[in-house]
C-alpha positions as CSV (number, residue, x, y, z in Angstrom):
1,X,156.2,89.7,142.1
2,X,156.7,89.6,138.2
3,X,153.0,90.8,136.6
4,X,154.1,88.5,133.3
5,X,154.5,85.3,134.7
6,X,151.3,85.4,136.8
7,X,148.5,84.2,134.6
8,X,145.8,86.6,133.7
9,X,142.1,85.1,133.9
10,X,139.4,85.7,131.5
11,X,137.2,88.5,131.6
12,X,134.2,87.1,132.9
13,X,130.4,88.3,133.1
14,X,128.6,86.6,136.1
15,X,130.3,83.5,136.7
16,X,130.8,82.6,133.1
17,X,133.4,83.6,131.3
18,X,133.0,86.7,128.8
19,X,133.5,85.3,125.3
20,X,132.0,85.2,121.5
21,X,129.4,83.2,122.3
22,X,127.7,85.1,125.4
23,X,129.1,88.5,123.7
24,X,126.8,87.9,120.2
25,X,124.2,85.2,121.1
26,X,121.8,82.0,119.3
27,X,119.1,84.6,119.5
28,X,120.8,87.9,118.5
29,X,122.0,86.0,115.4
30,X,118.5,84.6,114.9
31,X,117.0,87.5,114.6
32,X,119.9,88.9,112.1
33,X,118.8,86.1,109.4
34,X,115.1,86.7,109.9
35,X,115.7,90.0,109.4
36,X,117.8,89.4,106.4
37,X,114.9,86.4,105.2
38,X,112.7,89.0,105.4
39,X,114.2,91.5,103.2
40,X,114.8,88.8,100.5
41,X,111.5,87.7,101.0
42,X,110.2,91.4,100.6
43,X,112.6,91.6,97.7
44,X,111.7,89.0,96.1
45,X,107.7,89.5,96.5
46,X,108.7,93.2,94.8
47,X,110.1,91.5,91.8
48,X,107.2,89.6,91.6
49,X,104.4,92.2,91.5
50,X,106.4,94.0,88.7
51,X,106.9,91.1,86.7
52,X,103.1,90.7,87.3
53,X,102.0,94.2,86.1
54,X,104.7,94.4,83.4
55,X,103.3,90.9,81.8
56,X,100.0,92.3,81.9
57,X,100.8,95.9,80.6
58,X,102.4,93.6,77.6
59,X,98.8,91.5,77.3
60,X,97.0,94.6,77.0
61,X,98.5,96.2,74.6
62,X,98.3,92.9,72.7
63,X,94.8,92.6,72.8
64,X,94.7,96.3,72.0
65,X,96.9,96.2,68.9
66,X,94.4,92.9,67.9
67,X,90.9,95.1,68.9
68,X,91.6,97.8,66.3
69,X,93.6,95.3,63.4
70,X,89.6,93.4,64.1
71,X,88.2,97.3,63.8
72,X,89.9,97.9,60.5
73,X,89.3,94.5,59.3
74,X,85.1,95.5,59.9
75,X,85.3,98.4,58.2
76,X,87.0,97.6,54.8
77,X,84.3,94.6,54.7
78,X,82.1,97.0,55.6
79,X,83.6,99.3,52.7
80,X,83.6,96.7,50.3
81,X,79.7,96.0,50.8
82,X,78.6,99.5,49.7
């Protein structure tokens, strides 16, 4: 008997055969882009919360640089009255 000419089968796992889509399953790949979703979504929320706290480090000082222009405004008034 020639091995070549007979036909080989599939490997198989159970009674169905072994390919792709038993090998890396629906829920294996499910779980990949939730996974992935949830490091963009994690990501993403990082991002945020700095922009957050860098808008509001820029506010401060703002209001800081206005508090003491409004200090030294009072005092030459104050100056200018005595």
């Amino acid at each position: 008997m020639n091995d070549l000419a007979a036909p080989t089968a599939a490997p198989t796992v159970g009674s169905q055969p072994m390919n792709d889509r038993t090998v890396r399953s629906t829920p294996m790949y499910q779980i990949m882009y939730e996974e992935l979703a949830r490091s963009r979504m994690s990501e993403a929320q990082e991002e945020a919360e700095t922009y957050r706290r860098s808008r509001r480090l820029i506010a401060a000082r703002r209001w800081q640089r206005k508090a003491a222009q409004a200090a030294r405004r009072a005092r030459q008034a104050q100056n200018a009255i005595w």
